[in-house]
C-alpha positions as protocol buffer text, in pm:
chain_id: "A"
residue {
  index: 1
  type: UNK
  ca { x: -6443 y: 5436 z: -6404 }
}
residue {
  index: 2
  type: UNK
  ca { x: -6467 y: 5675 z: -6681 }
}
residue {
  index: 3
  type: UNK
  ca { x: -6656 y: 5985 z: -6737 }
}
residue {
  index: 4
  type: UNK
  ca { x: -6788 y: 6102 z: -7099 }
}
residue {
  index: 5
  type: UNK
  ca { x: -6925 y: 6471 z: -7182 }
}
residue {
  index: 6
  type: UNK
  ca { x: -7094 y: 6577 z: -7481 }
}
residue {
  index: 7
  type: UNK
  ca { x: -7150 y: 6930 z: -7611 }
}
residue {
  index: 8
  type: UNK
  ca { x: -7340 y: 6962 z: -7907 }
}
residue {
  index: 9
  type: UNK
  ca { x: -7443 y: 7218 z: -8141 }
}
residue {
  index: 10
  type: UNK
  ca { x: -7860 y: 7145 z: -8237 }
}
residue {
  index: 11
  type: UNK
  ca { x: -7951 y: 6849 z: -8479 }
}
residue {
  index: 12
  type: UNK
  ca { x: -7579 y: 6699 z: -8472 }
}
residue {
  index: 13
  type: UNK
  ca { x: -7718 y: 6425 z: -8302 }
}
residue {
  index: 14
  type: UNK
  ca { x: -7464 y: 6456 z: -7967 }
}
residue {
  index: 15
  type: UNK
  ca { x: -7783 y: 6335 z: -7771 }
}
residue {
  index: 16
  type: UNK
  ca { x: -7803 y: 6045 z: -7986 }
}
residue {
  index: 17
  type: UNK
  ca { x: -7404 y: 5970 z: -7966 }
}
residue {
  index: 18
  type: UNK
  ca { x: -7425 y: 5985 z: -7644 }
}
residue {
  index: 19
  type: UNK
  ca { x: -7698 y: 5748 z: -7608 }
}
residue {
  index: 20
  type: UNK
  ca { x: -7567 y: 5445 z: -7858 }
}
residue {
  index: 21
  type: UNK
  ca { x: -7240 y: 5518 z: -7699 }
}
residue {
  index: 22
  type: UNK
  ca { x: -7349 y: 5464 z: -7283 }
}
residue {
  index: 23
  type: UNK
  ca { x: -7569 y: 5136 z: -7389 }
}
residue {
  index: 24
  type: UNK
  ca { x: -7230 y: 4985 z: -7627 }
}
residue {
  index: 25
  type: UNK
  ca { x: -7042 y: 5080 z: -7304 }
}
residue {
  index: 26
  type: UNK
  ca { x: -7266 y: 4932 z: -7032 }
}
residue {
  index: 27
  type: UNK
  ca { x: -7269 y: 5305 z: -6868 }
}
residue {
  index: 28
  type: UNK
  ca { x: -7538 y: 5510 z: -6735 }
}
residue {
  index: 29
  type: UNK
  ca { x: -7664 y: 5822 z: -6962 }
}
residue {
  index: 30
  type: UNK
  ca { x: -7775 y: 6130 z: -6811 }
}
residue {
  index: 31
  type: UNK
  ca { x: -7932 y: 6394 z: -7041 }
}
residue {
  index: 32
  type: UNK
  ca { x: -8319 y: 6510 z: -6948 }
}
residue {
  index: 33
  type: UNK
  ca { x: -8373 y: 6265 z: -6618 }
}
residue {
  index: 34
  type: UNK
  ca { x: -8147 y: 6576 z: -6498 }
}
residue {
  index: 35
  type: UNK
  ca { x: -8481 y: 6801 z: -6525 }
}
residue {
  index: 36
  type: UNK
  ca { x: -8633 y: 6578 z: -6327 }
}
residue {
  index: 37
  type: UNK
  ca { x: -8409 y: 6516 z: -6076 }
}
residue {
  index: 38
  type: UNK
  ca { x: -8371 y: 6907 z: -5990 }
}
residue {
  index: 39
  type: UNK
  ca { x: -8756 y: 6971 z: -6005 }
}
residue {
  index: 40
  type: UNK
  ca { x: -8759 y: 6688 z: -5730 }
}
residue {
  index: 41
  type: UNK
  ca { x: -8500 y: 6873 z: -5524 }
}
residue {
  index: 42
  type: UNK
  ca { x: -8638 y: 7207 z: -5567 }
}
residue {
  index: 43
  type: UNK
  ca { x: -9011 y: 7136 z: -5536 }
}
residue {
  index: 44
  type: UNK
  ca { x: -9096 y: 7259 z: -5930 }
}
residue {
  index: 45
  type: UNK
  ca { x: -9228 y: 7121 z: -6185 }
}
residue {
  index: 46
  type: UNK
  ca { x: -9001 y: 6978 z: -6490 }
}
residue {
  index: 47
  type: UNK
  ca { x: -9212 y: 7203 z: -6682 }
}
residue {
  index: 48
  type: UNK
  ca { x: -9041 y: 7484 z: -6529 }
}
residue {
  index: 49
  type: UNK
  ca { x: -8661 y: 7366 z: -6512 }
}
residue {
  index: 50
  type: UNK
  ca { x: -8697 y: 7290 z: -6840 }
}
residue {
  index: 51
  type: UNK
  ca { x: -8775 y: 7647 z: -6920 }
}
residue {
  index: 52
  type: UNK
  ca { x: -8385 y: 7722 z: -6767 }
}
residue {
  index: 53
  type: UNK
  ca { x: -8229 y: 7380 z: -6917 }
}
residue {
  index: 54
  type: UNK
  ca { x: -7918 y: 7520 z: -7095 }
}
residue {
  index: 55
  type: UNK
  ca { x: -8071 y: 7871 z: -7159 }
}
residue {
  index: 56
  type: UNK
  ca { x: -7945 y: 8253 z: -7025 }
}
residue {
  index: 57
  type: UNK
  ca { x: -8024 y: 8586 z: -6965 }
}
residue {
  index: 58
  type: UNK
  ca { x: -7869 y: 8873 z: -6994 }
}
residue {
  index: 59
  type: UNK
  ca { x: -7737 y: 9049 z: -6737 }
}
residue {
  index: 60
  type: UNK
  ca { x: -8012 y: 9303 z: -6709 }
}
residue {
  index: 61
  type: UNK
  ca { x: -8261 y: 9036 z: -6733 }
}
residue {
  index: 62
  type: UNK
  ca { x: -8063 y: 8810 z: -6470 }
}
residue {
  index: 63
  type: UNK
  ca { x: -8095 y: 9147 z: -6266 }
}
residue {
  index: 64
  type: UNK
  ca { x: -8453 y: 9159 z: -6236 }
}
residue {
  index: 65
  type: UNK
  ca { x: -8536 y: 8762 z: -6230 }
}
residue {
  index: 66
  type: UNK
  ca { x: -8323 y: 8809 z: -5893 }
}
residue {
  index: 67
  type: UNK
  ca { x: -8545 y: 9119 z: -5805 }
}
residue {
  index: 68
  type: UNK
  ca { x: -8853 y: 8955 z: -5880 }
}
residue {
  index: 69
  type: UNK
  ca { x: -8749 y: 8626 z: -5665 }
}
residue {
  index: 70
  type: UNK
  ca { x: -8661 y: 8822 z: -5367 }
}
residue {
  index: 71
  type: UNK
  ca { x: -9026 y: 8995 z: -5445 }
}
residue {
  index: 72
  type: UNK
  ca { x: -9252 y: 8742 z: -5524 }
}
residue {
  index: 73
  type: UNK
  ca { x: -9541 y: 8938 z: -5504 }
}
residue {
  index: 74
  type: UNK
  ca { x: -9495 y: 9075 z: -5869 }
}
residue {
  index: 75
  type: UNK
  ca { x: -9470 y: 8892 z: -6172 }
}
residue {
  index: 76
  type: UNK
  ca { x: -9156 y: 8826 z: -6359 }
}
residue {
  index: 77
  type: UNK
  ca { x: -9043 y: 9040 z: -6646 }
}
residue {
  index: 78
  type: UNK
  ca { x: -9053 y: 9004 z: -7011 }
}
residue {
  index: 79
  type: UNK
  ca { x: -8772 y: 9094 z: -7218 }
}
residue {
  index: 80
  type: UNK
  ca { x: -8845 y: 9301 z: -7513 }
}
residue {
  index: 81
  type: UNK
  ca { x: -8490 y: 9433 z: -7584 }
}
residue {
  index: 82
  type: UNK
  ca { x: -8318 y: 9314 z: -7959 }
}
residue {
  index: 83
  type: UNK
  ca { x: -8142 y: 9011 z: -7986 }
}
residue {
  index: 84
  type: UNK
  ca { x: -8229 y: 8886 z: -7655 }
}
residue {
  index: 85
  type: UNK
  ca { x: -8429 y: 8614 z: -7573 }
}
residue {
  index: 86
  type: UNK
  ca { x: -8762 y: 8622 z: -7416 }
}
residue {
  index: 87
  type: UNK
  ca { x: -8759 y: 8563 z: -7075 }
}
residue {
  index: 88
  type: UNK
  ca { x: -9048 y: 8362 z: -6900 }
}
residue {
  index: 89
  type: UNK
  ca { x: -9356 y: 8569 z: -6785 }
}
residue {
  index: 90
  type: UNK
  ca { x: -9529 y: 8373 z: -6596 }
}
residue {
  index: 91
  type: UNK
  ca { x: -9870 y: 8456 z: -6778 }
}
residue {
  index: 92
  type: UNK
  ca { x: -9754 y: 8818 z: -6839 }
}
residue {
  index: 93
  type: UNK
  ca { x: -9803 y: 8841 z: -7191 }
}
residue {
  index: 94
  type: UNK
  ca { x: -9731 y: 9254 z: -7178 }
}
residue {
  index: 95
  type: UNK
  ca { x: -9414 y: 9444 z: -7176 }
}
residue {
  index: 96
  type: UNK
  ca { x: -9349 y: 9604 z: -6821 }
}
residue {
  index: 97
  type: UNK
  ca { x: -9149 y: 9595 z: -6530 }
}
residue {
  index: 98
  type: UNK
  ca { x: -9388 y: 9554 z: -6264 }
}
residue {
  index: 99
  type: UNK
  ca { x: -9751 y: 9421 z: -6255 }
}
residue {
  index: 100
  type: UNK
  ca { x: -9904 y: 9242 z: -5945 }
}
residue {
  index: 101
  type: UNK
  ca { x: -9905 y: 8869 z: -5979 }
}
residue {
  index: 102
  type: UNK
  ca { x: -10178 y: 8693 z: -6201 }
}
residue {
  index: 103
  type: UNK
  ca { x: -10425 y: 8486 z: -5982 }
}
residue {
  index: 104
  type: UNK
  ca { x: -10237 y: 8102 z: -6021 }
}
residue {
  index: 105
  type: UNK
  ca { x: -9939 y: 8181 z: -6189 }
}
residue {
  index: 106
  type: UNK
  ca { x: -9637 y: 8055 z: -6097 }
}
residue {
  index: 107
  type: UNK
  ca { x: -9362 y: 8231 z: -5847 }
}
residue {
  index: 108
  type: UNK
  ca { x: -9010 y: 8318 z: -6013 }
}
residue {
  index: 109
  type: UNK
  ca { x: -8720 y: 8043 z: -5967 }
}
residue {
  index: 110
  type: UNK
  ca { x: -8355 y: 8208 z: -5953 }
}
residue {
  index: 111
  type: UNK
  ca { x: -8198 y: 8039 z: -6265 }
}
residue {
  index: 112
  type: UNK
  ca { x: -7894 y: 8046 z: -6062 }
}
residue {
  index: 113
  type: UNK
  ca { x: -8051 y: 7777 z: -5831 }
}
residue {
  index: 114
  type: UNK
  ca { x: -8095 y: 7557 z: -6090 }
}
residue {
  index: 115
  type: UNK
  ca { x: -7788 y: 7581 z: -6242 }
}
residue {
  index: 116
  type: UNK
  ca { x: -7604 y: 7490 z: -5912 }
}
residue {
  index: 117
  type: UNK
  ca { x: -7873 y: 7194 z: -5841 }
}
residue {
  index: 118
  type: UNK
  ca { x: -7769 y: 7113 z: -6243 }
}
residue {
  index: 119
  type: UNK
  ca { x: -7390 y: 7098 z: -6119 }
}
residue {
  index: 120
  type: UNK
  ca { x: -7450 y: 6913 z: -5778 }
}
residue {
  index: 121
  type: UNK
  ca { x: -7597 y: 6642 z: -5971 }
}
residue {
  index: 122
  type: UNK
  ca { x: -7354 y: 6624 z: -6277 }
}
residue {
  index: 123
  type: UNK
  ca { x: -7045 y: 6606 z: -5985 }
}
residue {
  index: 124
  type: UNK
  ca { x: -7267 y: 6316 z: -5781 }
}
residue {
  index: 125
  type: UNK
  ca { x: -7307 y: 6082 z: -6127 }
}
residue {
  index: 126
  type: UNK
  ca { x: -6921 y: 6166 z: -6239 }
}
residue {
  index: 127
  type: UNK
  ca { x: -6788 y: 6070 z: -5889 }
}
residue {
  index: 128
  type: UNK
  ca { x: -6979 y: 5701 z: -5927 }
}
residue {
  index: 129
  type: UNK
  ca { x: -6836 y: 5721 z: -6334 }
}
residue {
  index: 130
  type: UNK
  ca { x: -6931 y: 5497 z: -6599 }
}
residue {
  index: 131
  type: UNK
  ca { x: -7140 y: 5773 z: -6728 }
}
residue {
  index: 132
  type: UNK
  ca { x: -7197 y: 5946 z: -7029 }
}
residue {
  index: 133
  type: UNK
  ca { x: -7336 y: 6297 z: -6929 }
}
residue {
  index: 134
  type: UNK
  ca { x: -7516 y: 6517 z: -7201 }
}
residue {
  index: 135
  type: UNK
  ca { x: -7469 y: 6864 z: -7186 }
}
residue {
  index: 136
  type: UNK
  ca { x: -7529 y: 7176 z: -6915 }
}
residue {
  index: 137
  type: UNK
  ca { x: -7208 y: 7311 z: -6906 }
}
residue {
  index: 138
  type: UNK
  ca { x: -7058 y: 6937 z: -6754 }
}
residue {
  index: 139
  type: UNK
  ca { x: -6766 y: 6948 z: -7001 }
}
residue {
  index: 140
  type: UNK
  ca { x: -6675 y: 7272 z: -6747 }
}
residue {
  index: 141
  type: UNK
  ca { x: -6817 y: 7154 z: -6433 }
}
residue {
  index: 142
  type: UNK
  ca { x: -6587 y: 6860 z: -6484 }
}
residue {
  index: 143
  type: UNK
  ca { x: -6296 y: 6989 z: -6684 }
}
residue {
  index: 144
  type: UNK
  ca { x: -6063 y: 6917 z: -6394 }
}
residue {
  index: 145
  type: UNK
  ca { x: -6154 y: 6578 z: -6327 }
}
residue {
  index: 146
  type: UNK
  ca { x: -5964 y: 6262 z: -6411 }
}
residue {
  index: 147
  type: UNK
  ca { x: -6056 y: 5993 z: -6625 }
}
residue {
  index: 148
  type: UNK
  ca { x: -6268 y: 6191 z: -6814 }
}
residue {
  index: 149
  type: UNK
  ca { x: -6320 y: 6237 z: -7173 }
}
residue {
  index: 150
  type: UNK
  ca { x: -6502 y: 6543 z: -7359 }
}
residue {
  index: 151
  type: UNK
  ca { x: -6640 y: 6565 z: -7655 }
}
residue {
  index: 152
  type: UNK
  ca { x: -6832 y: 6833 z: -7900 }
}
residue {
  index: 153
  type: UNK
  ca { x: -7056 y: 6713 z: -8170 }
}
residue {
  index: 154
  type: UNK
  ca { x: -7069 y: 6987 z: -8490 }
}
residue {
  index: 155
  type: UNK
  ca { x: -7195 y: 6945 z: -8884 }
}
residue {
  index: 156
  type: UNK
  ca { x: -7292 y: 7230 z: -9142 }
}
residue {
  index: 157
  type: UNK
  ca { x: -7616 y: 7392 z: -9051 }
}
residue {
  index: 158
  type: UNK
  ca { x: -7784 y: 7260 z: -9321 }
}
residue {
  index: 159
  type: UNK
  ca { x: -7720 y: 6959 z: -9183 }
}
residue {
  index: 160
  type: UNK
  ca { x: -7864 y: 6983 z: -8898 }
}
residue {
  index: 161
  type: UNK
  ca { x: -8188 y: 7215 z: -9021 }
}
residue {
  index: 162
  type: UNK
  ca { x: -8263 y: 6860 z: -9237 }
}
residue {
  index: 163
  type: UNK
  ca { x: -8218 y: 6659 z: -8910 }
}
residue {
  index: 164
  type: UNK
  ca { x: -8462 y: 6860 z: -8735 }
}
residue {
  index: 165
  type: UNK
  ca { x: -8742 y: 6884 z: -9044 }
}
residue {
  index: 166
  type: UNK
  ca { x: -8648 y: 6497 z: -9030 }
}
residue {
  index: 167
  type: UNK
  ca { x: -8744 y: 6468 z: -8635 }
}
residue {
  index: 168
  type: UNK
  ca { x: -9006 y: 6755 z: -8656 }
}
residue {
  index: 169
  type: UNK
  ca { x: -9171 y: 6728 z: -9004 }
}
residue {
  index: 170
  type: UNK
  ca { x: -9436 y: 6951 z: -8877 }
}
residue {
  index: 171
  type: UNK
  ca { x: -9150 y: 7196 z: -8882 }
}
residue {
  index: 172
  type: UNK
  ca { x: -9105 y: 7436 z: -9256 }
}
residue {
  index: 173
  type: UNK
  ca { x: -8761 y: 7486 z: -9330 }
}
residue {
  index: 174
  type: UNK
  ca { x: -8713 y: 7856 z: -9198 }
}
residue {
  index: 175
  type: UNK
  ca { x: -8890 y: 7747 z: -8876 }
}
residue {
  index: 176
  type: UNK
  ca { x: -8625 y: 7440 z: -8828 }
}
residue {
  index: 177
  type: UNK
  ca { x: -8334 y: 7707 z: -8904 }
}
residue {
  index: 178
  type: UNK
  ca { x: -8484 y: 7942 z: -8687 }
}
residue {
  index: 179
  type: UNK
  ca { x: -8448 y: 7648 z: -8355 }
}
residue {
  index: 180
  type: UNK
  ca { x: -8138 y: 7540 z: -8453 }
}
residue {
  index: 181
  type: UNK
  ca { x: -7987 y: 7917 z: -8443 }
}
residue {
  index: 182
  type: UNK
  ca { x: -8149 y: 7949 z: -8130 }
}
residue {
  index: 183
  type: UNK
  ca { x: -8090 y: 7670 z: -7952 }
}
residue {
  index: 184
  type: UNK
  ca { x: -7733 y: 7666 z: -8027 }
}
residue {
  index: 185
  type: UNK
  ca { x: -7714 y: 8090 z: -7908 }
}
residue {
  index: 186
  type: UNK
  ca { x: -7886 y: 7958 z: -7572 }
}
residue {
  index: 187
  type: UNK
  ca { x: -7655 y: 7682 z: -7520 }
}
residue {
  index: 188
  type: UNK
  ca { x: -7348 y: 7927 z: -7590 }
}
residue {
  index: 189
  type: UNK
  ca { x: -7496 y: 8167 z: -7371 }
}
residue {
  index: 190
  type: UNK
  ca { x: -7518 y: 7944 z: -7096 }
}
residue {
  index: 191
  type: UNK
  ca { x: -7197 y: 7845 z: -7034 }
}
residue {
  index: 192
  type: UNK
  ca { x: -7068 y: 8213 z: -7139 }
}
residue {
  index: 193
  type: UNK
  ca { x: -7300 y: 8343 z: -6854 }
}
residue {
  index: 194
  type: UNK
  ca { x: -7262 y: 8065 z: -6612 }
}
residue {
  index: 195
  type: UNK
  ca { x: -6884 y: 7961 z: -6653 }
}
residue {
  index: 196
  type: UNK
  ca { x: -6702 y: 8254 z: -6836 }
}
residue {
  index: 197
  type: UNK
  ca { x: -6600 y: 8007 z: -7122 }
}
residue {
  index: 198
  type: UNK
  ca { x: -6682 y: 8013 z: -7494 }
}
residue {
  index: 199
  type: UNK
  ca { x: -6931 y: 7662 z: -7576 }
}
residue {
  index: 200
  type: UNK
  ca { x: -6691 y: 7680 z: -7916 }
}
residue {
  index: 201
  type: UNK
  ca { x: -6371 y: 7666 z: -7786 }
}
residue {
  index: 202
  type: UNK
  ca { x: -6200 y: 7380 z: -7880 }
}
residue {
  index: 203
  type: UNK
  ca { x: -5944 y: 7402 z: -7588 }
}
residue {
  index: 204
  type: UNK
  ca { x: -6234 y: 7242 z: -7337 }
}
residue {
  index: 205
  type: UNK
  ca { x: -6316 y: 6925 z: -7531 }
}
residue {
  index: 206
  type: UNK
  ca { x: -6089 y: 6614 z: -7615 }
}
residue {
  index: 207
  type: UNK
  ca { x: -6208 y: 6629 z: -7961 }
}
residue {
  index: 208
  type: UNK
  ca { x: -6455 y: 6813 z: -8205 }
}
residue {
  index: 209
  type: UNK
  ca { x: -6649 y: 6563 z: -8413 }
}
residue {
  index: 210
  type: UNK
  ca { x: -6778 y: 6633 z: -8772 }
}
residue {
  index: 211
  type: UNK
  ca { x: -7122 y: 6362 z: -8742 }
}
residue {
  index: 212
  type: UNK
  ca { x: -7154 y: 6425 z: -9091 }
}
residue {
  index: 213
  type: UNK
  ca { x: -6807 y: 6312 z: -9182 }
}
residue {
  index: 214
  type: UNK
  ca { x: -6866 y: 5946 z: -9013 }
}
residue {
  index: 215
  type: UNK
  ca { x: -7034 y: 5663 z: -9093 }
}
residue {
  index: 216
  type: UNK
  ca { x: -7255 y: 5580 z: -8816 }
}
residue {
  index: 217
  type: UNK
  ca { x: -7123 y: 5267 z: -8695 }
}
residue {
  index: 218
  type: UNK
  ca { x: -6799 y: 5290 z: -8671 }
}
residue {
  index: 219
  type: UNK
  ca { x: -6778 y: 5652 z: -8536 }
}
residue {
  index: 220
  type: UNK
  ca { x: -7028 y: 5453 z: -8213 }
}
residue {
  index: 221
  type: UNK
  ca { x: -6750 y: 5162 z: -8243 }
}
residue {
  index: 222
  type: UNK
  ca { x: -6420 y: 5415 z: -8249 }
}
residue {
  index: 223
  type: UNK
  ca { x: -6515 y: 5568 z: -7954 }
}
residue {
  index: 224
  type: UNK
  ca { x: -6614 y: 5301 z: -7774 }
}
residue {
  index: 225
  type: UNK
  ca { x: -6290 y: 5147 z: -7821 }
}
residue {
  index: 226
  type: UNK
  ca { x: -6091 y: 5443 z: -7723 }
}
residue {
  index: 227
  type: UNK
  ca { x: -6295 y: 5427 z: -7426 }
}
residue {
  index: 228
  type: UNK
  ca { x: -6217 y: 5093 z: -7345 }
}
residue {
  index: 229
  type: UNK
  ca { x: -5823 y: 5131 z: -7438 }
}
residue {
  index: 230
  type: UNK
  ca { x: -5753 y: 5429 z: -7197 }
}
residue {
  index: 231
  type: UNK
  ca { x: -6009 y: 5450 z: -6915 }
}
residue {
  index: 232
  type: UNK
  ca { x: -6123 y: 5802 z: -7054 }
}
């Protein structure tokens, strides 16, 4: 009964891995069916989790969102601060702290709610094992559990921009750089802000892959058969 977890840093095709690797394996594979299985439990929309799926504020926005969702009646905050990320204004489209509540726009959800319903669900899969689980912080959620084997997919940026044009060709070069630096600061930030830990540091996975040092195939094939040797 083993356990996989894959980080990955944008356009290294981790999702991918993990995908070829649970159907060589005969396991399950758990990557976005996790939005929908926490907008079931919290009476959202996917829409919405997905707007929190592996992304983090800052502490000062984190500080409002939980004003705003013990308040309601206003309308959540959008940052305008450098270097942070937009947070979600639920159809506020000016910069302010308080404004009363567009006619049909959505109430705040405390990000922290999801990320527990996020862990909840990563613990319940893990605990049947035979799973490969893709990302949200479940290499730390589950760094103390046996059997369980966790991995980080990396390449070169360029890399990865190409990977992206090659999956988004709608997408110009700067605008494929400019979601693959993002994504990758929101996934960092998440488990900074949510677990303490650095997404980077090599001391939480089994092993750091290269993608673009492997040949396809047998990178699937290796770790399937380490799998299959030691039980994760």
């Amino acid at each position: 009964m083993a356990v996989i977890t894959i980080a990955r840093e944008m356009g290294s095709e981790g999702d991918k891995l993990g995908l070829e690797l649970a159907e060589a394996l005969g396991y399950e594979f758990l990557d976005k069916e996790i939005i929908r299985k926490v907008a079931a439990e919290i009476g959202s929309s996917p829409e919405e989790v997905e707007l929190y799926d592996e992304k983090a504020d800052s502490w000062l926005v984190r500080f409002l969102t939980q004003v705003f969702v013990a308040h309601p009646d206003v309308a959540a905050y959008y940052s305008t601060f450098a270097n942070v990320e937009p947070t979600y204004a639920y159809g506020v489209t000016e910069p302010a702290i308080f404004y009363e509540t567009p006619k049909g726009a959505a109430k705040p959800v405390d990000p922290g709610t999801i990320v527990k319903h996020f862990e909840e669900i990563i613990r319940q899969v893990a605990a049947k094992g035979d799973v490969v689980i893709v990302g949200r912080g479940s290499q730390v959620v589950l760094r103390d559990l046996p059997h369980t084997l966790h991995l980080r997919t990396v390449a070169p940026f360029d890399w990865r921009v190409d990977n992206v044009i090659r999956d988004n060709p709608d997408l110009s070069n700067s605008e494929a750089a400019d979601l693959v630096a993002r994504n990758d600061r929101w996934r960092a930030r998440y488990v900074s802000v949510n677990y303490n830990q650095a997404w980077n540091d090599p001391l939480l996975y089994h092993a750091v892959i290269s993608v673009d040092k492997w040949d396809w195939g047998r990178l699937v094939g290796a770790l399937s058969s380490c799998v299959q040797a030691s039980g994760a």
